[in-house]
N, C-alpha and C positions, 0 to 999 in steps of 0.2 A: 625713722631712726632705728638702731643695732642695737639693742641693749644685750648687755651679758652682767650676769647674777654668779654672783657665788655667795653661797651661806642661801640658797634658798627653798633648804628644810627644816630652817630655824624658824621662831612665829613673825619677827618682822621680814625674812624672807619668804616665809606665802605669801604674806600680804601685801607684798611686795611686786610678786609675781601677778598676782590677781589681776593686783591695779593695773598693772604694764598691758595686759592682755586685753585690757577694757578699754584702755586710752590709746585712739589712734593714731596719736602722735607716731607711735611704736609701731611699725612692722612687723618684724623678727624680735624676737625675746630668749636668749640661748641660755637656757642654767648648764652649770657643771657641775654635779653632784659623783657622790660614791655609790651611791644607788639607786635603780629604779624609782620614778615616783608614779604614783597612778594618775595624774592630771597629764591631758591631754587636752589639746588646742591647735588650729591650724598655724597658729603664728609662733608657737613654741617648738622647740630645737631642744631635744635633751640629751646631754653630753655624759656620760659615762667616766668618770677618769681618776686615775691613782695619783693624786696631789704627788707622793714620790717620785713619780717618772714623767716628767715634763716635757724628755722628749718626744711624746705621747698625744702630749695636747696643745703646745708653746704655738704651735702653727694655727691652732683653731682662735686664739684670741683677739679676734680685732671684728672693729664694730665703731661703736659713737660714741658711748659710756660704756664705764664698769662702774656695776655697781657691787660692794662688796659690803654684805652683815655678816662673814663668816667670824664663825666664835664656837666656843666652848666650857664648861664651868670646870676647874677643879674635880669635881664630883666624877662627874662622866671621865675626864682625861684620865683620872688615877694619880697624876703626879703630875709637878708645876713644870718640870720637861717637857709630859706630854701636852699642856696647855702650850706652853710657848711654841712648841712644835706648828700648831695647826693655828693660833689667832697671832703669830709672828711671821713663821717661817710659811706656812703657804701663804697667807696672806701676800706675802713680801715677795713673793715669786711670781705669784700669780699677775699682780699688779706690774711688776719690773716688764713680764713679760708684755704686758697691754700697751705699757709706754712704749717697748721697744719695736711694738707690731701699728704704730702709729694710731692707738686709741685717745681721743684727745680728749677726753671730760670723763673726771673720777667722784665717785662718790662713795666714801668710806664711814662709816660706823666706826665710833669709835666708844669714848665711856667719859662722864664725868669724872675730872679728879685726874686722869689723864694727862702724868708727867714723866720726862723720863728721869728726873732727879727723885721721886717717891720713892718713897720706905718699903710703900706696898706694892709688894709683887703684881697685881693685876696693872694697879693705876703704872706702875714701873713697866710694863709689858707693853699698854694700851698708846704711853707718849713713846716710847722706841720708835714704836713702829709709824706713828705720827711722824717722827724725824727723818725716820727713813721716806718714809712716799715723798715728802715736800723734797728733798733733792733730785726726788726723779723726774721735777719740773714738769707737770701736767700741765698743757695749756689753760685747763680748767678744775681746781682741788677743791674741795668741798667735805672738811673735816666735821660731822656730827658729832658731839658731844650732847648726848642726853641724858635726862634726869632717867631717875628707877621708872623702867616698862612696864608697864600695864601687858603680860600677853597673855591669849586668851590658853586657858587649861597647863596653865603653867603649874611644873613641878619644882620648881625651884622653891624650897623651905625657907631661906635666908629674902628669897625675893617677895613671896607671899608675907613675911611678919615687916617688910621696908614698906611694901607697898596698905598695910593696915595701920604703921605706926605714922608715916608722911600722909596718910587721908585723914586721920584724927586729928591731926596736928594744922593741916588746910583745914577743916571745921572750924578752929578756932582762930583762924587768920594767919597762922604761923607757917615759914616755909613753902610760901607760894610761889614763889619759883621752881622751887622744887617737886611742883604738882606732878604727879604719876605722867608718863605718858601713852596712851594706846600704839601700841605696834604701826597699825592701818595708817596713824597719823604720822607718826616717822616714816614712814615708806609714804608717804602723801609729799611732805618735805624732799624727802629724797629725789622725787620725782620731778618736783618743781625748777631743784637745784640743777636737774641735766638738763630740762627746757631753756633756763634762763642761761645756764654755761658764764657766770661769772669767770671774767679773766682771772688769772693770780689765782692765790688761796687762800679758803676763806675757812677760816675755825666760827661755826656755831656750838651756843652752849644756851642752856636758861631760856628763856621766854622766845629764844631766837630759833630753839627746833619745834617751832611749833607753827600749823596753818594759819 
């Protein structure tokens, strides 16, 4: 199989990458990044490319899956623009383009909470863009919804105090669905879901993104 990555210099996208490159189910493994990374592999393709200019890369998109953890926080973007910008609008491009280049099994990251009728701006961002892939009829859709990630050396302030208040709170029996989850094992998931290539589209959430 062709797998192509985007979002993988995020922490579930290395690990994501990792895994691809150890399983030989997988052939080729093509990331599309903004920049250099120092990981090299014979089976890895690493794409160079300005998400702005698509007519750049639109040709290079086709393979077996796409798998897509791109994202960004708030923090980093600057402004809820620049977030929508890159976890809506590349996203949304990116993937159009894969359908249109006849990639037939998607696997997208998305977020718990994940509505497009929410209040909140993220969960309001995360279901748009849900709504949107499911029209572009994937032979094979595969919407992750997971709990707070567990990633490794993670800077996220708001994620480190979710990830200490929900481990207290599984101690004492409460909220176990909502148990943390390790990146490696979402990108395990992920993995499974382009093997197996369920027809239609399938929304996981809760106990269901898990090994």
């Amino acid at each position: 199989m062709k797998a192509l990555v985007i979002g993988a210099t995020g922490a579930t996208g290395r690990d994501l990458v990792d895994l691809l490159l150890e399983d030989g189910t997988f052939e080729e493994v093509h990331i599309f990044v903004r920049r250099e990374l120092p990981l090299r592999h014979k089976k890895l393709q690493t794409h160079i490319i300005d998400f702005d200019r698509p007519q750049h890369w639109y040709r290079l998109v086709t393979g077996d899956v796409l798998f897509s953890c791109l994202g960004t926080t708030i923090k980093a973007a600057g402004t809820k623009e620049a977030q929508w910008k890159v976890d809506y609008d590349y996203q949304y491009q990116f993937t159009e383009a894969a359908r249109t280049n006849g990639v037939p099994t998607y696997v997208l990251v998305s977020s718990t909470g994940a509505s497009s009728t929410s209040r909140v701006f993220y969960s309001r961002m995360k279901g748009e863009l849900e709504v949107a892939v499911k029209k572009l009829e994937f032979p094979s859709l595969t919407i992750l919804q997971p709990p707070i990630l567990d990633r490794k050396d993670s800077d996220r302030i708001g994620e480190k105090v979710g990830l200490k208040v929900i481990t207290v709170l599984n101690k004492v029996g409460l909220l176990k669905s909502q148990r943390p989850l390790p990146t490696r094992e979402l990108a395990q998931v992920m993995i499974r879901q382009a093997k197996e290539k369920p027809p239609g589209t399938h929304v996981l959430s809760g106990k269901n993104v898990r090994i």
